[in-house]
C-alpha positions as CSV (number, residue, x, y, z in Angstrom):
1,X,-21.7,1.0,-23.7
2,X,-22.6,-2.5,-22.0
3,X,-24.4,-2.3,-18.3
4,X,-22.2,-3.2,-15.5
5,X,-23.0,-6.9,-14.6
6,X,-22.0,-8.4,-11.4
7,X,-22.7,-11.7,-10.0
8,X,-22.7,-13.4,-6.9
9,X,-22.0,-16.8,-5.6
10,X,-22.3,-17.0,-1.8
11,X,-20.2,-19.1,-0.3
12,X,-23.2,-20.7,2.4
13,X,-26.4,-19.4,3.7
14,X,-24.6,-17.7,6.9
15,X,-22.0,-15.4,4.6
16,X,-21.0,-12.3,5.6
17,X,-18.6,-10.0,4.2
18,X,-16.2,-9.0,6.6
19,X,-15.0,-5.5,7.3
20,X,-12.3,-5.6,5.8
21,X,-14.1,-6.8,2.5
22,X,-16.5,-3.9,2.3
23,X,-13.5,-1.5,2.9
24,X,-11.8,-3.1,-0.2
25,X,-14.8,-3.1,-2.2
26,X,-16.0,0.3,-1.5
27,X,-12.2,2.0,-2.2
28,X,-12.7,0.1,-5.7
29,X,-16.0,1.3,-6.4
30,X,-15.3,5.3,-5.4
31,X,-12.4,4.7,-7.9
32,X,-14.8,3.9,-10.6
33,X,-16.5,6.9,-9.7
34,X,-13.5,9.2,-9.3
35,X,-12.4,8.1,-12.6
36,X,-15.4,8.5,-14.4
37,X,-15.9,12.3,-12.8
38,X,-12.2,13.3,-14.4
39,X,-13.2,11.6,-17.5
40,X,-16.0,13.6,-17.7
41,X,-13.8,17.1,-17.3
42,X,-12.2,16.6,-19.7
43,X,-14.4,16.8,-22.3
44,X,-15.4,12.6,-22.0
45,X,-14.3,10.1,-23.3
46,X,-16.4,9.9,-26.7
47,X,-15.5,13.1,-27.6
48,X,-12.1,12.2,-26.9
49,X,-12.0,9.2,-29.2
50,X,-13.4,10.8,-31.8
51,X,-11.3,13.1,-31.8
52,X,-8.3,11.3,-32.0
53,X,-10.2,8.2,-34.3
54,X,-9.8,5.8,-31.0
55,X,-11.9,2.9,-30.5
56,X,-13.4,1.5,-27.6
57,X,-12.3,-1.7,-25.5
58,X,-13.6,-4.2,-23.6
59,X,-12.4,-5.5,-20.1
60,X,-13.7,-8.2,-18.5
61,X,-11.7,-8.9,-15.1
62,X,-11.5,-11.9,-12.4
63,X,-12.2,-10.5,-9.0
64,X,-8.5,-12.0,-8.3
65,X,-7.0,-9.2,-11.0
66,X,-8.7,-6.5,-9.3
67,X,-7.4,-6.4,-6.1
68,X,-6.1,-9.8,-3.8
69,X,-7.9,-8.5,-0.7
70,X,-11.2,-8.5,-1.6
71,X,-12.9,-12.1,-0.6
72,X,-14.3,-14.4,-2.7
73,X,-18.2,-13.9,-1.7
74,X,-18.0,-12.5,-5.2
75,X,-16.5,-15.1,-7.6
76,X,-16.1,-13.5,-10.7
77,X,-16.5,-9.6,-11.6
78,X,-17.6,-8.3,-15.5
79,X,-18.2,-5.2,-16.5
80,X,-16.9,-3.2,-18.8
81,X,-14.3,-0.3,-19.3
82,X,-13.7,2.2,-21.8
83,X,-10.7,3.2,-23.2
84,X,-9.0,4.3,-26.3
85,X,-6.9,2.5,-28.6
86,X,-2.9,4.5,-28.9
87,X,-2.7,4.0,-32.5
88,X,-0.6,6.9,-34.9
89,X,-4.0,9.2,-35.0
90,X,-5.6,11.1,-38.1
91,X,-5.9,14.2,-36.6
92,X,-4.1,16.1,-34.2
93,X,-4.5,18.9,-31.3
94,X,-1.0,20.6,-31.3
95,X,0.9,21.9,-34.6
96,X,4.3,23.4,-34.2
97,X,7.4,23.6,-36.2
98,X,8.9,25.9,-39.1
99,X,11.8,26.4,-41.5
100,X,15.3,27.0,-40.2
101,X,18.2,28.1,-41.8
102,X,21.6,29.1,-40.8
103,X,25.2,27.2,-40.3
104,X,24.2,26.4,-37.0
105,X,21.6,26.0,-34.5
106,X,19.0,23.7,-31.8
107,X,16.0,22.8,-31.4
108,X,13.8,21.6,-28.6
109,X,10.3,19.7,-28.6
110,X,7.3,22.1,-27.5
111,X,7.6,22.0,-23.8
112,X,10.9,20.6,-23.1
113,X,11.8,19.2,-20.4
114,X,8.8,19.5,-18.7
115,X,6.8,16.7,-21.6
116,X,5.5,17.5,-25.0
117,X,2.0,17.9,-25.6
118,X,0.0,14.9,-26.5
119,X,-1.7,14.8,-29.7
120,X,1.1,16.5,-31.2
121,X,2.1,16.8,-34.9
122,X,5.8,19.2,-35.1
123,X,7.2,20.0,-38.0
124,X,11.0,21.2,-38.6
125,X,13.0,21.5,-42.0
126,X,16.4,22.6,-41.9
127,X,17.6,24.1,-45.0
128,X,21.3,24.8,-45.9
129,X,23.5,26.2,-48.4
130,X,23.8,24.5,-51.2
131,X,26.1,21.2,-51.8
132,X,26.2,21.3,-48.1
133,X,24.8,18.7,-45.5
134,X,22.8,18.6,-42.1
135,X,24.1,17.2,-39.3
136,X,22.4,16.6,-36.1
137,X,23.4,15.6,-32.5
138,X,21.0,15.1,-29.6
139,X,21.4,16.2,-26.3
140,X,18.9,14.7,-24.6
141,X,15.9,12.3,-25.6
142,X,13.1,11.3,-23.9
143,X,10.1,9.8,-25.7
144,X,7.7,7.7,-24.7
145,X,8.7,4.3,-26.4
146,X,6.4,2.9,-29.2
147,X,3.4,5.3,-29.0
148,X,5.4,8.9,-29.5
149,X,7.9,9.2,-32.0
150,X,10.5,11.2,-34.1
151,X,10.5,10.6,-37.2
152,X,13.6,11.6,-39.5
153,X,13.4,12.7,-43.6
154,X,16.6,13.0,-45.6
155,X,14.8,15.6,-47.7
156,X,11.7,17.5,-47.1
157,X,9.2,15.6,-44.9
158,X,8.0,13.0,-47.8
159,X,7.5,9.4,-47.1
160,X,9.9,9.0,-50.3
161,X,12.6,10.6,-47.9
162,X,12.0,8.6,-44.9
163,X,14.9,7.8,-43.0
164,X,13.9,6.7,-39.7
165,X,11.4,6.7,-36.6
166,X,13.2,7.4,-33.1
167,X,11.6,6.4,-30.1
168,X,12.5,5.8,-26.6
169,X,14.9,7.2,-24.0
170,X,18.5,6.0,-25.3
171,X,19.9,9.7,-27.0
172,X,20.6,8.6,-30.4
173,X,24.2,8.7,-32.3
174,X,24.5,11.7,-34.3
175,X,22.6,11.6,-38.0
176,X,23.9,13.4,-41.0
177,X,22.1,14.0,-44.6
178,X,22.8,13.4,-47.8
179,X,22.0,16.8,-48.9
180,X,21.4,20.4,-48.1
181,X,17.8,19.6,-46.6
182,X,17.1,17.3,-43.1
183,X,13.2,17.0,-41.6
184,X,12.4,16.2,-38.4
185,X,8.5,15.8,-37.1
186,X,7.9,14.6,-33.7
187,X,4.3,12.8,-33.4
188,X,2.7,11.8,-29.8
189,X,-0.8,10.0,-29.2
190,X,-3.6,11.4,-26.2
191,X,-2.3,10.0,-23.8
192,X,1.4,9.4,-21.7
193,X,3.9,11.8,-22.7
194,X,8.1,12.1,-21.5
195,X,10.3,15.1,-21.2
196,X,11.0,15.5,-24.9
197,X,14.0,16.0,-26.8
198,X,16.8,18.7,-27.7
199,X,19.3,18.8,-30.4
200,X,22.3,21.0,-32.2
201,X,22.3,20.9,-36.0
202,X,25.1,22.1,-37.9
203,X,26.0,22.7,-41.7
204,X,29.0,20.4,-43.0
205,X,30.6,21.0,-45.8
206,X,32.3,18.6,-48.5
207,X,35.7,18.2,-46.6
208,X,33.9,17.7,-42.4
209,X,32.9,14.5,-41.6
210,X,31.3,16.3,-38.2
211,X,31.2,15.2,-34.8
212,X,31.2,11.3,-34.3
213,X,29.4,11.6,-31.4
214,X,30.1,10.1,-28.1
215,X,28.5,6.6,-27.1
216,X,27.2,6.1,-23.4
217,X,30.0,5.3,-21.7
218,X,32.6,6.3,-23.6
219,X,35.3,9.4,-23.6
220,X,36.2,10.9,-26.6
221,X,40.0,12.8,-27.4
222,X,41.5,14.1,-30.3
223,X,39.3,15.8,-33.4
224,X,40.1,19.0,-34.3
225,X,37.2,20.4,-36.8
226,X,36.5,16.8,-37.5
227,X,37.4,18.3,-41.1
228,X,39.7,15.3,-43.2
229,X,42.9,14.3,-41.9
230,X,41.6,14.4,-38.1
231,X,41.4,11.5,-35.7
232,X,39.3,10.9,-32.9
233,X,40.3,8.3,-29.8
234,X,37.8,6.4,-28.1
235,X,38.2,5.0,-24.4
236,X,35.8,4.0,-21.9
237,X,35.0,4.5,-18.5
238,X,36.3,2.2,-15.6
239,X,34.3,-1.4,-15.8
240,X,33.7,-1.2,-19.3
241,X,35.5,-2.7,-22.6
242,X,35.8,-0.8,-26.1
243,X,33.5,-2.9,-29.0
244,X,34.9,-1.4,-32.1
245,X,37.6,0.6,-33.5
246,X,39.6,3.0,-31.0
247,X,40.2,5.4,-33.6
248,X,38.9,7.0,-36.6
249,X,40.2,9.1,-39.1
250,X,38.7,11.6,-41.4
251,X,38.9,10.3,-45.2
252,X,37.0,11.2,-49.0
253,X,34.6,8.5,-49.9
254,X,34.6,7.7,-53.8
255,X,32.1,11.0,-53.8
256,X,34.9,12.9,-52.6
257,X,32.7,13.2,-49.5
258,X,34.3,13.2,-45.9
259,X,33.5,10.4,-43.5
260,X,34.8,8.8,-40.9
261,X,36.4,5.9,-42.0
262,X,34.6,3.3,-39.5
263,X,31.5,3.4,-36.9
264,X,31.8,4.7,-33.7
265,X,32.9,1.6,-31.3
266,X,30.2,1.3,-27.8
267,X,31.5,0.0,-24.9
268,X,30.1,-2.7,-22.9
269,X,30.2,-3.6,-19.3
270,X,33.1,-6.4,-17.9
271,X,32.3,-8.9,-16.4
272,X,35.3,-10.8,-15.1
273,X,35.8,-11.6,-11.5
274,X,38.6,-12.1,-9.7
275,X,38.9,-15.7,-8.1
276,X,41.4,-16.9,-5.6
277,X,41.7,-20.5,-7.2
């Protein structure tokens, strides 16, 4: 770690600082201290990064970016901070997970809705009966954006299967399999964390093309057993405008497997105003 360096460029012989100056600069130095003391309860922050394979940064700030109040006796501030790169880590603190099997059922991150652990590494394969396929729909999701993610496996959990990474706090349209097998595994880095996410699976069979799901916005009307034949009707909510087909119908692709037969329309905001001209 580099020494903290700090120089100073008087502005005359006679400068003072004023009162208000040492105020300012005495709040910012018991931060750096309060922060270091909770750094070190934890565990510190070396162990921390190597824990989690983080590397160190350097900071060097203007007195100007630290806080506008305190004067310009001192012209420029270095010194130096450490903190811990959030990249996907090697090794984790938190496991969780399992195999699930059944027609029907939810799951929920560790924690939720109160945040998921950080450094976590959740594992969940859901296994149906065969020739049948996996169908999820989230209820809510909550993940902090870019650094924590979901990642989805059309299979068991093998990069060969990957399907897709969620991440974010939009709740995702409804994903269904290809087969009998979905994988889920929800991966966070040491630091921020969000509420989490929950979601219903459920087994379809060869002649369901399962729920559509329902786009922000949106009211959905019709369905049945979303089973082939069925429609679904989409409208939105006042002060919003369907993108998309209003309805979809049930059909057999060339696999003689149901789907819908288009996506799900969104519905965007309206924007026209009323002018007396």
């Amino acid at each position: 770690m580099k020494r903290v360096t700090t120089k100073r460029r008087m502005r005359g012989i006679g400068a003072r600082w004023t009162d208000g100056g040492m105020t300012a600069m005495r709040c910012f130095l018991w931060s750096l201290v309060l922060c270091s003391l909770s750094w070190r309860a934890q565990g510190g922050l070396s162990r921390l990064c190597e824990r989690g394979s983080k590397s160190p940064r350097n900071y060097n700030l203007n007195s100007s970016d630290i806080s506008p109040r305190i004067p310009q006796v001192y012209s420029h501030v270095t010194y130096t901070l450490i903190k811990c790169s959030r990249k996907e880590q090697s090794g984790f603190i938190y496991t969780c997970g399992g195999t699930l099997k059944g027609r029907n059922g939810s799951i929920e991150s560790p924690g939720f809705p109160y945040g998921y652990p950080n450094g976590a590494n959740c594992t969940w394969v859901i296994v149906g009966e065969e020739r049948s396929r996996i169908q999820l729909i989230f209820l809510s999701f909550a993940i902090e954006e870019e650094y924590d993610f979901l990642s989805l496996y059309d299979g068991h959990p093998h990069p060969a299967n990957f399907r897709s990474r969620l991440t974010g706090f939009q709740i995702p349209a409804p994903v269904t399999s290809t087969g009998n097998v979905f994988s889920l595994r929800l991966t966070s880095d040491f630091a921020v964390s969000a509420h989490g996410f929950k979601l219903s699976y459920e087994e379809l069979h060869s002649t369901s093309c399962g729920n559509p799901g329902v786009p922000p916005k949106a009211v959905l009307s019709g369905g049945g057993h979303f089973a082939v034949g069925d429609s679904v009707r989409y409208s939105c909510v006042p002060g919003y405008v369907l993108d998309g087909h209003a309805t979809l119908t049930c059909i057999t692709n060339a696999g003689n497997i149901a789907v819908w037969d288009f996506p799900a329309p969104i519905c965007r905001g309206s924007y026209y105003c009323d002018y007396p001209w």
